[in-house]
C-alpha positions as CSV (number, residue, x, y, z in Angstrom):
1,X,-101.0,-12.2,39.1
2,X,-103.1,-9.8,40.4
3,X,-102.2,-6.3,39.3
4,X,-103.8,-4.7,42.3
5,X,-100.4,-5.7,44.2
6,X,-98.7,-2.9,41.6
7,X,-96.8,-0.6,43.2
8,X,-97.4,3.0,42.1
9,X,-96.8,3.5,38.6
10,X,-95.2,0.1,38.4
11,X,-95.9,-1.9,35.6
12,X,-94.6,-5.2,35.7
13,X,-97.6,-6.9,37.3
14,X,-99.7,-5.9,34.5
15,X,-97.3,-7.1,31.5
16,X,-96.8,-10.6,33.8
17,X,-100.8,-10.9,33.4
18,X,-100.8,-10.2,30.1
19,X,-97.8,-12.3,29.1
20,X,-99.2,-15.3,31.3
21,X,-103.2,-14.6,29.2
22,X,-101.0,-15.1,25.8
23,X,-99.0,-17.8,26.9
24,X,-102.5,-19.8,27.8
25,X,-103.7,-19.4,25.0
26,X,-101.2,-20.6,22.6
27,X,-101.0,-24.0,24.9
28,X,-97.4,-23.0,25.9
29,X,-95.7,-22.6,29.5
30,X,-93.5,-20.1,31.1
31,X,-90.3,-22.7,30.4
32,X,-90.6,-20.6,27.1
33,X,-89.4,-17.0,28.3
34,X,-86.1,-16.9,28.4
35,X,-85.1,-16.2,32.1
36,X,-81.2,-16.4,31.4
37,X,-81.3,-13.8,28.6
38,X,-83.5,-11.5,31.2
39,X,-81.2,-12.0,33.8
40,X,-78.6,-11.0,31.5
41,X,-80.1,-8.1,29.8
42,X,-81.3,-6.4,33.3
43,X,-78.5,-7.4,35.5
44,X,-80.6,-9.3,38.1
45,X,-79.6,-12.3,39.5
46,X,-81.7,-15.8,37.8
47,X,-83.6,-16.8,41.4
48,X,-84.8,-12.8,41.8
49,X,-86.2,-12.5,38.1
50,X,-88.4,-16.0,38.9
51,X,-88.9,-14.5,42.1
52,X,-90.1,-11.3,40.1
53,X,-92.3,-13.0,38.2
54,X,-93.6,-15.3,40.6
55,X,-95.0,-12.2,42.4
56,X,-93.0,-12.9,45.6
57,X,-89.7,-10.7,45.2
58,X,-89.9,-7.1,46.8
59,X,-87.8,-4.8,46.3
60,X,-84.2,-5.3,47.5
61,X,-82.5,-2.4,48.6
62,X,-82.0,1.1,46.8
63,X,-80.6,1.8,43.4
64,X,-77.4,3.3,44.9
65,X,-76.8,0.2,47.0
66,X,-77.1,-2.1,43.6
67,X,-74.6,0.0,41.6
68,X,-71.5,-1.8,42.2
69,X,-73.4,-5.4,41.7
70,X,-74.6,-4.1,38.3
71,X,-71.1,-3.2,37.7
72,X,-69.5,-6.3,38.5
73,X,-72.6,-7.9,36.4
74,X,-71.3,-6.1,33.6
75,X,-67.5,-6.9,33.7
76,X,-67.9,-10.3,33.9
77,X,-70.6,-11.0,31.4
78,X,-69.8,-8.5,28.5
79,X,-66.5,-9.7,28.0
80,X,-63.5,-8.6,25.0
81,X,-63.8,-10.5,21.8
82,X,-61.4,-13.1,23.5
83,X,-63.4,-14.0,25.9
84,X,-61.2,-11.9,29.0
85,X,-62.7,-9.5,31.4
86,X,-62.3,-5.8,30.3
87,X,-59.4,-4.2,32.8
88,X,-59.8,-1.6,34.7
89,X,-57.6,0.6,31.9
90,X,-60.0,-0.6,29.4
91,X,-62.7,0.3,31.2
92,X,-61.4,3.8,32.0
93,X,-60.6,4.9,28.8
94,X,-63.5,3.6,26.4
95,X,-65.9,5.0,29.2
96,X,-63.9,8.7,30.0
97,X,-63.2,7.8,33.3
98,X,-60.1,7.3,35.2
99,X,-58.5,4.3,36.2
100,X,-58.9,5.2,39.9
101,X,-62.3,5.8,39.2
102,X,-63.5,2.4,37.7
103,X,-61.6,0.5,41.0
104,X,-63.5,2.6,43.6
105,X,-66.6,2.0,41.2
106,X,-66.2,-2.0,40.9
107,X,-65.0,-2.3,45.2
108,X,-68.2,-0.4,46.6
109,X,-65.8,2.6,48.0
110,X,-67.6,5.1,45.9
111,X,-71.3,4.3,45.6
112,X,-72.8,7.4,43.9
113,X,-70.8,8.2,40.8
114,X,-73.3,10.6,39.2
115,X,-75.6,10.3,36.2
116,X,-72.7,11.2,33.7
117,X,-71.0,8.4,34.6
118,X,-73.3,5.9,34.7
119,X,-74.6,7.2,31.5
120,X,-71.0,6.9,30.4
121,X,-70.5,3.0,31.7
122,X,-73.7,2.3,30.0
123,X,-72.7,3.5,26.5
124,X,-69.3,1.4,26.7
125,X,-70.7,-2.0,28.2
126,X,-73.6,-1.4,25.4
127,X,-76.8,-1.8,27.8
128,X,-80.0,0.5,27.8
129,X,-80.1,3.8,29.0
130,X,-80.9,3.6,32.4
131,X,-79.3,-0.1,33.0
132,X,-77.6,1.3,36.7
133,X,-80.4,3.8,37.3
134,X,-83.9,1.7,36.7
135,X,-84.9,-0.8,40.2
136,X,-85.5,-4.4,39.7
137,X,-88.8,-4.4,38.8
138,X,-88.4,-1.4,36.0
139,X,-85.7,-3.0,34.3
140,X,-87.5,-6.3,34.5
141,X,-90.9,-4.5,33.1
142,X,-88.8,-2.8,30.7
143,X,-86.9,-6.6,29.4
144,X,-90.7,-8.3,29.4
145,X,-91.8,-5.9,26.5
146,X,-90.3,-7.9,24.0
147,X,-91.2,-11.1,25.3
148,X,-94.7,-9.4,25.7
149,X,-94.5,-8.8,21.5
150,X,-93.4,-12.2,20.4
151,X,-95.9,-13.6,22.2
152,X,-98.5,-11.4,20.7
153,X,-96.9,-11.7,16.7
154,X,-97.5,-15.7,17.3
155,X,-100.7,-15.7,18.9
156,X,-101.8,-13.4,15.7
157,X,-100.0,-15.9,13.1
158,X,-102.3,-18.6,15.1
159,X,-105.4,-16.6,15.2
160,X,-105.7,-16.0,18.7
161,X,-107.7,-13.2,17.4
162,X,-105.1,-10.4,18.6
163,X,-106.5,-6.9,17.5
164,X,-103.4,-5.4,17.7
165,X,-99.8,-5.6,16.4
166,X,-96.8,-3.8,18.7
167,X,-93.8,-3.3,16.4
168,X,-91.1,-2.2,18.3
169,X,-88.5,-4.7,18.6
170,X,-86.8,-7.4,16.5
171,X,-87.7,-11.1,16.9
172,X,-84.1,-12.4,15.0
173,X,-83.2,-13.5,18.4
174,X,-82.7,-18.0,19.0
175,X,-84.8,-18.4,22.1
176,X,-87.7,-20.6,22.4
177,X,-90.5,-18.4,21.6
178,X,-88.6,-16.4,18.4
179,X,-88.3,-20.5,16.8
180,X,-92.0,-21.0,17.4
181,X,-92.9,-17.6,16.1
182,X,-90.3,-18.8,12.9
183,X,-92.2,-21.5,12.7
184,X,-95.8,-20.5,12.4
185,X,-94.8,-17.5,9.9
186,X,-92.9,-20.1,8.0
187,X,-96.1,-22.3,7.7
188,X,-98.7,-19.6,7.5
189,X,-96.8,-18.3,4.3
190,X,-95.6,-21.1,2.6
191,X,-98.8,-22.2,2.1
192,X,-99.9,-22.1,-1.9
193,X,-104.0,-21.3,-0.9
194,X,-104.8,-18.1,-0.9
195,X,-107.7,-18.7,0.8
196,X,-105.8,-20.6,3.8
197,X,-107.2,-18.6,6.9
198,X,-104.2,-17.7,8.7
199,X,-102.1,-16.4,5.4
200,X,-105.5,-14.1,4.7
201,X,-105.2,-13.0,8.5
202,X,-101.9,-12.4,8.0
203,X,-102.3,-10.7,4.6
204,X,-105.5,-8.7,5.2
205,X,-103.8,-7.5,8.6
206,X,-100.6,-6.1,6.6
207,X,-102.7,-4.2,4.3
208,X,-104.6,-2.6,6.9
209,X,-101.4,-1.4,8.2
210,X,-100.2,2.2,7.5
211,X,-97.3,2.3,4.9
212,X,-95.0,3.1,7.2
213,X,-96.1,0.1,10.0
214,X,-95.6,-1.8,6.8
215,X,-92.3,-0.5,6.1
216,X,-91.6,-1.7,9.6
217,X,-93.2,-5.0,9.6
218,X,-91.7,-6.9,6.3
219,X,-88.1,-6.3,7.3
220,X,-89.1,-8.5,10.1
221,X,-90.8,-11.3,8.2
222,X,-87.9,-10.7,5.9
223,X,-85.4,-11.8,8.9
224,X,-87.9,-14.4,10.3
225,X,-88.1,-16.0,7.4
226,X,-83.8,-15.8,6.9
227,X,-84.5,-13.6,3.7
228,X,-82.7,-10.5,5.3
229,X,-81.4,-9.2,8.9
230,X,-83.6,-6.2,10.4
231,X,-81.2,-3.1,10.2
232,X,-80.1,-1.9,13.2
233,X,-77.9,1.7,13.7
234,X,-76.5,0.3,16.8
235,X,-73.5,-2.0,16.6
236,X,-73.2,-5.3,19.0
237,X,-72.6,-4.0,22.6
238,X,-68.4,-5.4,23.5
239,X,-69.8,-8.6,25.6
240,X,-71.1,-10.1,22.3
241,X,-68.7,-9.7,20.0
242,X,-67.0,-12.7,19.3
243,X,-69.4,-15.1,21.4
């Protein structure tokens, strides 16, 4: 992808590249991102994320206009621990709203419900700040970092000669890149030779580290490698529980 199509300050062309780069160099194709868990993180629609990162989606529409279909994304996807669709009660009262409120919200008759609101419906659904507020190719850019990072921990356990390590997410998740990423950390450290390449890579690059990056970086070999979970403070978000 070319990232002179970028729009102003927009970002996702440039991670695409950069994601496409690492994904050619560790022999691997995009049937390895997840496009299910991006469409179900950002709130955008299967075909439009491929047609995101295919380079030949636009924009569709205005934030405003894409409230309600975010909304509608959320009730039916984050779900009670039964498996049943939050009512409109539910909703109402874990978000501080009324019940009045939530209908016109989820039928299109009131399209603009304010940043304290959305704010609100984003805490109780458990999504990301800014899950009603970002456009399509934000909330996509935004969702890519993380694939953008397990692509770059792997191609560094494979020495793809990355120079640098981004640390800010998890990689405990199941998808198809997380088990290769298991894999090659499980390999490059179970081997007994000190002098194997990849586990003095992978050595010499933790001790360069600062201590705290290194703080950061064994809890998540630790849960790679099933010895512990990463902590997180925030608790599962009400679609997951139970599923």
């Amino acid at each position: 992808m070319d990232a002179s199509h970028a729009h102003p300050a927009d970002g996702l062309p440039a991670v695409v590249a950069a994601i496409d780069e690492l994904l050619r160099d560790l022999g691997l194709g995009r049937d390895v991102i997840d496009i299910d868990h991006l469409s179900h993180r950002t709130g955008i629609t299967v075909p439009r994320v491929q047609a995101l990162l295919d380079d030949t989606g636009q924009e569709s529409g205005n934030v405003q206009d894409s409230f309600q279909d975010r909304l509608v994304f959320l009730r039916d996807t984050r779900r009670k621990p039964d498996g049943k669709r939050y009512t409109l009660d539910e909703i109402g009262a874990g978000a501080g709203i009324s019940h009045g409120q939530v209908g016109y919200l989820l039928n299109g008759k009131r399209k603009s419900p304010g940043l304290d609101v959305t704010r609100k419906l984003e805490k109780f659904f458990g999504v990301e700040p800014g899950f009603f507020t970002a456009t399509e190719r934000q909330a996509l850019y935004r969702a890519l970092q993380s694939t953008h990072e397990q692509l770059t921990h792997l191609a560094l356990l494979r020495g793809k000669g990355i120079d640098r390590l981004a640390m800010r997410s998890g990689t405990s998740g199941d998808s198809k890149i997380d088990r290769e990423l298991r894999e090659a950390l499980s390999e490059a450290l179970s081997r007994p030779e000190r002098e194997d390449p990849e586990v003095r890579e992978l050595t010499d690059r933790m001790c360069s580290l600062p201590t705290r990056s290194r703080r950061r970086v064994f809890p998540l070999i630790q849960g790679l490698l099933g010895l512990a979970r990463p902590e997180s403070d925030d608790g599962p978000p009400p679609g997951r529980r139970g599923t």
